[in-house]
Backbone bond lengths (Angstrom), bond angles and torsions (degrees), N, CA, C in turn:
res aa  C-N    CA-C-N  psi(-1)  N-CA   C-N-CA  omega(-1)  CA-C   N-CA-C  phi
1 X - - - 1.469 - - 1.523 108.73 -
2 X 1.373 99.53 117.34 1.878 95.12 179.93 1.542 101.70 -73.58
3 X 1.644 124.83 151.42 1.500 163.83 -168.68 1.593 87.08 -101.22
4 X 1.423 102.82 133.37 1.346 115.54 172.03 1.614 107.88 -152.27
5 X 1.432 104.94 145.70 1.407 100.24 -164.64 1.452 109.30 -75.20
6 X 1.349 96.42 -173.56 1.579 99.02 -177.74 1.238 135.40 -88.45
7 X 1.643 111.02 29.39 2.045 121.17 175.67 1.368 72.86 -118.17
8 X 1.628 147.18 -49.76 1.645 113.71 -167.66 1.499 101.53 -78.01
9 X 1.130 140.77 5.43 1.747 135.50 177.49 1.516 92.19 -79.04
10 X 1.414 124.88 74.16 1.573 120.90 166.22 1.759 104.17 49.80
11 X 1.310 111.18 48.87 1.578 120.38 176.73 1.762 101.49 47.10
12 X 1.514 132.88 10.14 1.131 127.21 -154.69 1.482 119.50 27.61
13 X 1.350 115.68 68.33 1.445 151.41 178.36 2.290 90.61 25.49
14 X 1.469 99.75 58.81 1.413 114.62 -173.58 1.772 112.99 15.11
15 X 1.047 98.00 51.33 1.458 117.89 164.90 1.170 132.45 -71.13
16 X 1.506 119.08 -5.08 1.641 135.30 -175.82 1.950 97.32 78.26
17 X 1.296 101.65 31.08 1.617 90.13 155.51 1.451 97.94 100.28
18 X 1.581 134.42 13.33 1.025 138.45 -150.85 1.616 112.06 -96.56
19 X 1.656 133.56 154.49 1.389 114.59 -143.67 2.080 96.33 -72.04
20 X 1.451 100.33 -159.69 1.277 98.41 179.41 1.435 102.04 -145.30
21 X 1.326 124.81 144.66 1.802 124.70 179.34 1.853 90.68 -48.86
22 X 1.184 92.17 138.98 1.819 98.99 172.25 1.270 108.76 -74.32
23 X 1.485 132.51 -1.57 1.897 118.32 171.68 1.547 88.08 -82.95
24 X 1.383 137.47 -19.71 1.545 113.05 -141.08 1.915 87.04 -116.29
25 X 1.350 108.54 -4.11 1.936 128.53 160.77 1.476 89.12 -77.46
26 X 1.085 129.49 -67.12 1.573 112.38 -155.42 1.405 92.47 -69.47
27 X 1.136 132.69 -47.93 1.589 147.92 -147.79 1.874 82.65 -53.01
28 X 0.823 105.89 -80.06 1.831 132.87 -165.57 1.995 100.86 -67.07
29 X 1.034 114.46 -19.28 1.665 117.71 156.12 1.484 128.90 -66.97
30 X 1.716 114.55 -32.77 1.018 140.61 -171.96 1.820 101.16 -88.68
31 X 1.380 108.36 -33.86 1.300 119.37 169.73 1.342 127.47 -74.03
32 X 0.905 112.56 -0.48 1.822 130.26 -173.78 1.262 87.84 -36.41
33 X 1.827 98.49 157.17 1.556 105.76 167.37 1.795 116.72 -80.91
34 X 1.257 127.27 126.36 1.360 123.48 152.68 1.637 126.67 -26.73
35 X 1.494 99.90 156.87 1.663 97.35 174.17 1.467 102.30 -59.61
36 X 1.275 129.14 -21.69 1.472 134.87 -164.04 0.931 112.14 -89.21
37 X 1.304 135.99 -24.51 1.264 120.95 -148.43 1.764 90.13 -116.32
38 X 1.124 135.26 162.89 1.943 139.52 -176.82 1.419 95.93 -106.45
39 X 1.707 84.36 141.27 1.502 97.26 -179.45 1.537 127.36 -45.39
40 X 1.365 111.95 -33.40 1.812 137.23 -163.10 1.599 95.61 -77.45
41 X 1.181 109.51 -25.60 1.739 109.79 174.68 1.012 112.97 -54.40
42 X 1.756 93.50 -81.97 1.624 100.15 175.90 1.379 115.55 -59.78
43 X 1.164 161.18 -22.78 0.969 131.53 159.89 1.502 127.66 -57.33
44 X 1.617 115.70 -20.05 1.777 116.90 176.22 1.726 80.84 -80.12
45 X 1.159 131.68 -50.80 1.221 106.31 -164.73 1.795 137.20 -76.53
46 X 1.482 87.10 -4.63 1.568 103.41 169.92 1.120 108.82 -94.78
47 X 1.659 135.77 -43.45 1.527 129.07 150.43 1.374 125.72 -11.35
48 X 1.998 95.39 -65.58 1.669 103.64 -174.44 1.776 117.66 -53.30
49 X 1.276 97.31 -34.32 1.468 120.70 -172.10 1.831 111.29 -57.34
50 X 1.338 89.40 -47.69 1.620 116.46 -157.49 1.586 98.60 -56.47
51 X 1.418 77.07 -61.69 2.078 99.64 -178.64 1.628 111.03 -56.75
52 X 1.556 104.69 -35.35 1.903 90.71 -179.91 1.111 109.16 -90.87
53 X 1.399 129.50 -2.62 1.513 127.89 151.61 1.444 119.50 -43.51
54 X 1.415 90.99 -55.95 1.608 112.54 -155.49 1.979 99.00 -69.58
55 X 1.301 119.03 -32.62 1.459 122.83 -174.28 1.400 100.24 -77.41
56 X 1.634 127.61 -36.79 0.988 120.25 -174.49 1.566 130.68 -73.51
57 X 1.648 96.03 -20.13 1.673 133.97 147.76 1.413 101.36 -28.18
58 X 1.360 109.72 -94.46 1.280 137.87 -164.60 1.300 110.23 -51.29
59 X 1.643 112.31 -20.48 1.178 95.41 -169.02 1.720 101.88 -103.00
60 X 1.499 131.98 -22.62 1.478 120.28 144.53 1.536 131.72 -42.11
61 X 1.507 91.28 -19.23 1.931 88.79 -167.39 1.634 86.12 -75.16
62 X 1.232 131.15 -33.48 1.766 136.31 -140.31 1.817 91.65 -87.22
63 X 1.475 102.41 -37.05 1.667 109.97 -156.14 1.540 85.92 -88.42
64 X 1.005 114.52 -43.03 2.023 110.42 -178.65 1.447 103.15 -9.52
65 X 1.485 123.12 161.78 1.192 135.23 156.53 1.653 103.54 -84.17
66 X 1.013 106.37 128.76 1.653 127.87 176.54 1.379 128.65 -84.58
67 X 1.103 134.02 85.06 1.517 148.29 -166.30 1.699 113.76 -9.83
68 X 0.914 105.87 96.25 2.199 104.88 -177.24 1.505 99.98 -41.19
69 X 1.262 122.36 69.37 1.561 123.44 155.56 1.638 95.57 -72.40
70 X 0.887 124.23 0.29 1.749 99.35 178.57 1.300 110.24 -89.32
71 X 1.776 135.23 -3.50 1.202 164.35 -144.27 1.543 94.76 -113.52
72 X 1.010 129.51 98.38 1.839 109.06 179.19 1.348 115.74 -108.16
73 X 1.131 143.16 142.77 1.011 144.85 -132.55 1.606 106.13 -96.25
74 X 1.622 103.86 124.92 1.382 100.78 -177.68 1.480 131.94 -70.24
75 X 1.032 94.94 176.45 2.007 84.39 -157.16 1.707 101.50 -167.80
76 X 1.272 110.36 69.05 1.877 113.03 161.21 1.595 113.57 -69.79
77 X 1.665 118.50 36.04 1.735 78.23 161.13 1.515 98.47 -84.58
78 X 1.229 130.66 -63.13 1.720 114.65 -156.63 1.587 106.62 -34.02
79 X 1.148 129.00 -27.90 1.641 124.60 176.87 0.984 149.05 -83.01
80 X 1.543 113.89 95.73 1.908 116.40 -148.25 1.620 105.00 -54.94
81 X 1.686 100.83 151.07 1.429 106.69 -172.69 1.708 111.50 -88.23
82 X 0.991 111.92 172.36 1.793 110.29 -145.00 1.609 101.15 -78.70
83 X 1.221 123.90 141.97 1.215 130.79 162.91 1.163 127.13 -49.83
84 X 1.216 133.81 144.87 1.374 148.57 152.77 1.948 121.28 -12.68
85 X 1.158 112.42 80.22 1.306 129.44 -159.43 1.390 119.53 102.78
86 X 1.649 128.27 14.23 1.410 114.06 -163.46 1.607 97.00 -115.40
87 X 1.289 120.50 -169.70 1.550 112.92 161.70 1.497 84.03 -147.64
88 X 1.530 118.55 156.29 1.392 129.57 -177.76 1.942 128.11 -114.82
89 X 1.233 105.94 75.71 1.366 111.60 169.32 0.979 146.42 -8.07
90 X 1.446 155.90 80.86 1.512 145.24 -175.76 1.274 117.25 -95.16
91 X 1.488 123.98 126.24 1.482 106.06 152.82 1.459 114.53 -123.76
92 X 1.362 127.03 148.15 1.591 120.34 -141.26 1.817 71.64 -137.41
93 X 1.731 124.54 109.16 1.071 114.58 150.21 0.920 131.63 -86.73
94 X 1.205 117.51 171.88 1.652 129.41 -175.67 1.373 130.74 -99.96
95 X 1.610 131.11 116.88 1.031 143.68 -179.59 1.265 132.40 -41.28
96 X 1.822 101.16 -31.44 1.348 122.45 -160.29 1.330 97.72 -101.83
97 X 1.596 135.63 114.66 1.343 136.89 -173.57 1.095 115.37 -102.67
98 X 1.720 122.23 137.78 1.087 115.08 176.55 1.659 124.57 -94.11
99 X 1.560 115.90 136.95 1.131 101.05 -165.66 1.757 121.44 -71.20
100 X 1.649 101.84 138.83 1.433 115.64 -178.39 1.674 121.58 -43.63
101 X 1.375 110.48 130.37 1.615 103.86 -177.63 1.560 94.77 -86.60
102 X 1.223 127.66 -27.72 1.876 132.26 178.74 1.422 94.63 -86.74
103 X 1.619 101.69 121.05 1.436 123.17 174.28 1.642 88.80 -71.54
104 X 1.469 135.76 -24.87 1.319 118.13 -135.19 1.789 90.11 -99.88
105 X 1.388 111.82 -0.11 1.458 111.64 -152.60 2.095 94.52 -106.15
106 X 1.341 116.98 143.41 0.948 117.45 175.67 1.467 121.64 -70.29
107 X 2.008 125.25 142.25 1.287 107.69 -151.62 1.556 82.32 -111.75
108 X 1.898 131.83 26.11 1.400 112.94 -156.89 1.497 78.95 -127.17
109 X 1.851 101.48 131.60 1.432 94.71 178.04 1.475 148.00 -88.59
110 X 1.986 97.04 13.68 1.341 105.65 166.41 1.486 111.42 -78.79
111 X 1.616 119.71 28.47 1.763 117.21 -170.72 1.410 75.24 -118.18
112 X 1.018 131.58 -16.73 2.077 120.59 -168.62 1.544 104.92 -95.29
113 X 1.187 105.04 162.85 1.369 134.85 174.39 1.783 123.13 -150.65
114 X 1.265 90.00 156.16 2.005 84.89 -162.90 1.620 75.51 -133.01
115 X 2.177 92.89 131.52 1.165 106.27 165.17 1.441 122.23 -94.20
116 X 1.541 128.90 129.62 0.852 103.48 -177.23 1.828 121.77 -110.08
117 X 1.438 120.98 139.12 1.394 130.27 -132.04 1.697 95.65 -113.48
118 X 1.075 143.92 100.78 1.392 134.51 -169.17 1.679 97.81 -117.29
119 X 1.518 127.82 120.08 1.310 150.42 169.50 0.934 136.93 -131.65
120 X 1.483 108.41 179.56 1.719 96.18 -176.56 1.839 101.24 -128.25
121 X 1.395 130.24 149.52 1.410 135.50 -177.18 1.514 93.20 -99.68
122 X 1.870 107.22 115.76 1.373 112.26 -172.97 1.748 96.04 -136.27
123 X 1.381 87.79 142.60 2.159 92.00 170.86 1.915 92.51 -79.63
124 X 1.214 85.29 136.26 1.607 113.82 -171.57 1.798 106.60 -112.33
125 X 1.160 107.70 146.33 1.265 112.86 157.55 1.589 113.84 -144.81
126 X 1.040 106.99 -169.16 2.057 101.51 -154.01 1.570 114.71 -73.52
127 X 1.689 110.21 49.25 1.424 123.17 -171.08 1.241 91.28 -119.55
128 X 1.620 114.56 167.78 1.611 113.35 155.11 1.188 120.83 -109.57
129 X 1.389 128.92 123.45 1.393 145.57 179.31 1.664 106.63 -71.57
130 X 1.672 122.45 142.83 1.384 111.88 164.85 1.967 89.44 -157.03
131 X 1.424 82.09 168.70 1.544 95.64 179.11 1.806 100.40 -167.69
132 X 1.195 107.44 147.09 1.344 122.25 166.78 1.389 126.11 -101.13
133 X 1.111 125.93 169.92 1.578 142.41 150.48 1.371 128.90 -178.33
134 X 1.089 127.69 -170.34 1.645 142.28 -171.83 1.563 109.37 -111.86
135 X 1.360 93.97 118.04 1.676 93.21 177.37 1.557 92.87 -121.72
136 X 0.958 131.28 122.51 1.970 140.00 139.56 1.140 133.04 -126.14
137 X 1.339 104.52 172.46 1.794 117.66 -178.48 1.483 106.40 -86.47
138 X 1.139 87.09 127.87 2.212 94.42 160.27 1.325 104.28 -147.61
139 X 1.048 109.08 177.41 1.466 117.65 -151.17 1.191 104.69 -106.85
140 X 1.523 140.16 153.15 1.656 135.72 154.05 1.651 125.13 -87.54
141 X 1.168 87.99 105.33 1.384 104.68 169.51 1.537 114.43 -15.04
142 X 1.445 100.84 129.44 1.926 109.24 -165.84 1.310 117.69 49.89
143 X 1.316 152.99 15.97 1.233 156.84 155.42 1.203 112.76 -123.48
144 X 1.630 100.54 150.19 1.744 117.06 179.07 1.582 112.86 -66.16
145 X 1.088 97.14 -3.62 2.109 112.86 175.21 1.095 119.12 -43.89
146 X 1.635 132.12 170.27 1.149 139.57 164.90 1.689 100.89 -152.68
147 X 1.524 94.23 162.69 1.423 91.56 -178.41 1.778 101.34 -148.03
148 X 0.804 115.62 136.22 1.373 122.40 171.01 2.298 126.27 -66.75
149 X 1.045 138.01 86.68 1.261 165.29 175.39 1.417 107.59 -72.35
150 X 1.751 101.15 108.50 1.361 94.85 162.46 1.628 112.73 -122.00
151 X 0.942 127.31 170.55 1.733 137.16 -130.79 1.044 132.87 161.87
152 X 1.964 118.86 130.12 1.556 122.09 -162.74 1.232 113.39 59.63
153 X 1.599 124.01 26.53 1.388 127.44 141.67 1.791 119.91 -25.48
154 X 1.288 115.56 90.05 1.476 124.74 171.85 1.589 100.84 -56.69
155 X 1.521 109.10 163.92 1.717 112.25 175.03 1.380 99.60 -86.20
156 X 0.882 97.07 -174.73 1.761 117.01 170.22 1.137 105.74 -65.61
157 X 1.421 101.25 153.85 1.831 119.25 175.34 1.777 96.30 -145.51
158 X 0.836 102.05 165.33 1.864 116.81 176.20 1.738 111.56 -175.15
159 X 0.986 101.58 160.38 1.363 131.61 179.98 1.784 104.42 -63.71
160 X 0.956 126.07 151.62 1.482 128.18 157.57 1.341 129.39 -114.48
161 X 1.301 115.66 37.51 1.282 107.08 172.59 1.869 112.55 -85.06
162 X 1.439 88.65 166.44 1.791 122.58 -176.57 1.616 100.91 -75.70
163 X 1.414 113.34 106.36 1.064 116.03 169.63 1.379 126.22 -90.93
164 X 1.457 119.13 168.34 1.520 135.51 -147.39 2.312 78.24 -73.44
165 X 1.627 115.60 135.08 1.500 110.34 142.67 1.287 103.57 -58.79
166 X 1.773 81.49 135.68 1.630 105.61 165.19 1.507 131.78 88.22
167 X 1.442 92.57 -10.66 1.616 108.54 -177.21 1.434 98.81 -77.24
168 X 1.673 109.20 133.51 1.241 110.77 174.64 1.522 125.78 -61.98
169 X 1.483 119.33 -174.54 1.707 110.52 176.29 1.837 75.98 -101.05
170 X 1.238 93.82 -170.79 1.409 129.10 169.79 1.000 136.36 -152.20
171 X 1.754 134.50 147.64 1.485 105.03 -153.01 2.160 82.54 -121.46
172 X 1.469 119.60 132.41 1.021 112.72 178.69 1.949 115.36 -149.69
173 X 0.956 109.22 158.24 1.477 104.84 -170.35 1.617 107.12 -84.18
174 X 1.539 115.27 115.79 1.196 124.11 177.56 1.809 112.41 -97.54
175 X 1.577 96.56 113.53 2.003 85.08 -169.46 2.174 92.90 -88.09
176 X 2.159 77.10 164.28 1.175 84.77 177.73 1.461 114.41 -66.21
177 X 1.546 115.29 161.02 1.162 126.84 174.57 1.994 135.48 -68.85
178 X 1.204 131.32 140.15 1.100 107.15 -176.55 1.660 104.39 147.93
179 X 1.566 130.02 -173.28 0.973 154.62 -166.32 2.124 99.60 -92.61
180 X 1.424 115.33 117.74 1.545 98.76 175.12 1.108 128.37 -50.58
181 X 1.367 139.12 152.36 1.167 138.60 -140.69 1.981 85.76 -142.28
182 X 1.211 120.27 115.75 0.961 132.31 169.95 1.347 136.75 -156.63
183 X 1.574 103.85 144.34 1.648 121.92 -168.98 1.449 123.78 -111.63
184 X 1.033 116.96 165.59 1.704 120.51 -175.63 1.291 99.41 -80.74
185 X 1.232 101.96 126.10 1.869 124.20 150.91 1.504 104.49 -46.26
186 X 1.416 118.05 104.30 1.446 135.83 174.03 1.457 114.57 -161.90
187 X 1.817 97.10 111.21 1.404 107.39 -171.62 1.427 112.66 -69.96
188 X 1.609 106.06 -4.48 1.721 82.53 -160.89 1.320 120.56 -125.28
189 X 1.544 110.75 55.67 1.039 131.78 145.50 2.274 99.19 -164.88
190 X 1.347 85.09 169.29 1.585 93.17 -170.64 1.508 110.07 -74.13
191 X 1.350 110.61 -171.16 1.205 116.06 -174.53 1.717 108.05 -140.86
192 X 1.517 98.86 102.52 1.327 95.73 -159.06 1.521 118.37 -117.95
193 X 1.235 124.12 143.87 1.914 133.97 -160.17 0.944 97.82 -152.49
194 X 1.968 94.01 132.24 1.372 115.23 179.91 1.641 106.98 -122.21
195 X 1.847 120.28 111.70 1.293 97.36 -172.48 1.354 97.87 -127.98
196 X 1.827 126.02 -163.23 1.466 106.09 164.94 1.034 136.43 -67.55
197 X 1.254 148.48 136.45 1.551 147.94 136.98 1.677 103.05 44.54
198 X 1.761 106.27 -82.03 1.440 118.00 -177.05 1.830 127.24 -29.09
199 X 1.649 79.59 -48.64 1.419 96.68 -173.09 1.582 126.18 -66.26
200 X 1.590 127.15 158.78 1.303 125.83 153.50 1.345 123.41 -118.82
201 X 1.021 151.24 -174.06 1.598 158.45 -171.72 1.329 106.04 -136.57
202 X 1.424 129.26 136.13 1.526 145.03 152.25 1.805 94.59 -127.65
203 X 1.564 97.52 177.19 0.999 119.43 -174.33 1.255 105.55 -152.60
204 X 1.822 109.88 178.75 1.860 99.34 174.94 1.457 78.20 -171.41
205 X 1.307 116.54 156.40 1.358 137.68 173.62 1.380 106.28 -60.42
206 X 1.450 127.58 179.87 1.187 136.57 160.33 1.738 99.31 -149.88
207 X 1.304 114.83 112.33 1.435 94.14 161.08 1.691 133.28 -132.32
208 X 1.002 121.03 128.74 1.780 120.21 -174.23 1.367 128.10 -63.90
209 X 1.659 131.01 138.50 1.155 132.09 -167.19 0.847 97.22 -73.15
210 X 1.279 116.37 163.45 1.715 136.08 173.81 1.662 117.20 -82.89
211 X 1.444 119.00 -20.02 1.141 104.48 145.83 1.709 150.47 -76.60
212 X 0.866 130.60 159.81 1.457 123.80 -173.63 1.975 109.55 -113.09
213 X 1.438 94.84 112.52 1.935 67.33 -178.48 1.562 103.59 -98.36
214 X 1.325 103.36 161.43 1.231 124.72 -176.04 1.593 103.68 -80.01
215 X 1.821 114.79 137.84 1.628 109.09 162.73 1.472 119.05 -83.08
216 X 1.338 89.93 -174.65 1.933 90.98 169.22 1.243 93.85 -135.67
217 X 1.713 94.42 158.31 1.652 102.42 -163.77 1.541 87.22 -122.14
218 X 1.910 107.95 143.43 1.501 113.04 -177.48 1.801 91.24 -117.35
């Protein structure tokens, strides 16, 4: 295998002489110039080479996946841990947005809001189940924080009707009762709920059109 210096090694992707992956040394060794062919060739033609390496470089570094810094790293110490019968909720949004399939829907996320949905997973049969409670914001002691509190959870109530023989139960998530309860889309800190034991938490986006309509005044 003829040795060739390092401007015919693919111009060493014109790096000021800089090393080269050893497949793309053998690659460009195997390429040597012929007795036939003049040195000044191969060098325009190892140049040309060098350089569409080097763009094609640049152009993986650009397409790479890019580290979810928009994701910030969660962090409950300022947030006291749950009381004696409670369990404590997180939701950790995400920085990284996906783009909107509704042109009509706003893509900026001080227009969003996240509802948050606190229930219970109950076997059902062909009655209607309901229950209430109190969900609010209060604040954490010595920090600019807030935390979400739910409270005066009523029991269950349902309907009494005579159901169909034979109809199966079903097991389905019944949310608590009440007025929606919603917060600002803000990645950068969590979103945190403390309710009883019984309970679970969902959530769901909310997001606003991009138009604004105008009122009328009587």
């Amino acid at each position: 295998m003829l040795e060739i210096p390092c401007r015919h090694a693919m111009a060493c992707l014109r790096s000021g002489g800089g090393a080269l992956p050893s497949f793309l040394c053998r690659w460009a060794a195997h390429r040597a110039p012929s007795p036939g062919i003049g040195l000044r060739s191969w060098d325009r033609w190892a140049g040309g080479a060098g350089l569409l390496l080097a763009g094609l470089l640049s152009l993986s570094s650009i397409l790479a996946p890019a580290p979810a810094l928009a994701i910030p790293r969660l962090d409950l110490k300022p947030y006291p841990a749950p009381a004696p019968g409670e369990r404590r909720w997180v939701i950790q949004l995400s920085g990284l947005l996906p783009p909107s399939q509704d042109l009509a829907l706003s893509t900026n996320p001080a227009d969003w809001r996240v509802e948050l949905i606190a229930g219970r997973t109950l076997e059902l049969d062909c009655n209607q189940v309901m229950f209430s409670g109190r969900m609010r914001s209060q604040p954490v002691a010595g920090t600019q924080l807030r935390v979400v509190q739910i409270s005066q959870v009523s029991p269950l109530a349902s309907t009494r009707m005579a159901c169909p023989p034979g109809e199966p139960k079903r097991r389905a998530f019944v949310p608590m009762g009440g007025k929606p309860f919603v917060v600002p889309y803000d990645v950068s800190r969590p979103i945190v709920l403390y309710a009883p034991k019984d309970l679970e938490l969902r959530w769901r986006l909310w997001k606003a059109e991009r138009r604004q309509w105008p009122a009328r005044e009587f």
